[in-house]
N, C-alpha and C positions, 0 to 999 in steps of 0.2 A: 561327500566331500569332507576331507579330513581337515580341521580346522589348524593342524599345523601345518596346510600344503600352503604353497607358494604362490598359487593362483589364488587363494580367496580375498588377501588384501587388493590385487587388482583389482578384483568383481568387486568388493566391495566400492573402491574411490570410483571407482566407473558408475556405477550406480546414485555414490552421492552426489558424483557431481552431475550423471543427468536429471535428478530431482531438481537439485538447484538451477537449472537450467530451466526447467520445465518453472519454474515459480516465477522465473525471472520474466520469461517468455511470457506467463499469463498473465504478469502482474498488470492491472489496470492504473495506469498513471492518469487517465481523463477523467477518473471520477472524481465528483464533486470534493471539496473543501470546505469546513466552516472557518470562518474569520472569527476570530475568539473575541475579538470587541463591540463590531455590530452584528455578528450569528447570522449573517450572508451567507450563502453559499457562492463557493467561485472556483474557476478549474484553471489549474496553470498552463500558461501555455510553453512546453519545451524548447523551442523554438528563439522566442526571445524572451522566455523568462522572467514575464509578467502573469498580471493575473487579470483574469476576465471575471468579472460578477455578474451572476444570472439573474437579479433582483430576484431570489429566493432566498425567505428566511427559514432558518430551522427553529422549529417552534419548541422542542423541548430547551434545545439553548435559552432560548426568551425568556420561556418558563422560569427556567434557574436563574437566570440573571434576575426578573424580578423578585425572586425568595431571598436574596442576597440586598436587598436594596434596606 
């Protein structure tokens, strides 16, 4: 294919937008969160657009927050 034909820009936007499609599509929106002030983990719910906390702490957050004290 000759790079000044008129078909490779189509193939190409075709392509990037089924990547981005395909990222959109895998994207995992239920995984966990950390709360940046108690290092909770919690997962939003889409829905109504709150937050649900697991009582799971992420422990290198912990960590850090106490080298910081």
């Amino acid at each position: 294919m000759d790079i000044s034909s008129k078909k490779l820009p189509a193939i190409l936007i075709v392509a990037l937008v089924g990547v981005l499609l395909l990222q959109f599509v895998t994207n995992d929106n239920s995984a966990p969160v950390i709360d940046p002030e108690t290092c909770e983990l919690y997962i939003v719910d889409s829905q109504i657009n709150s937050k649900t906390y697991l009582d799971e702490f992420n422990q290198k957050c912990l960590d850090f927050k106490n080298l910081n004290k």
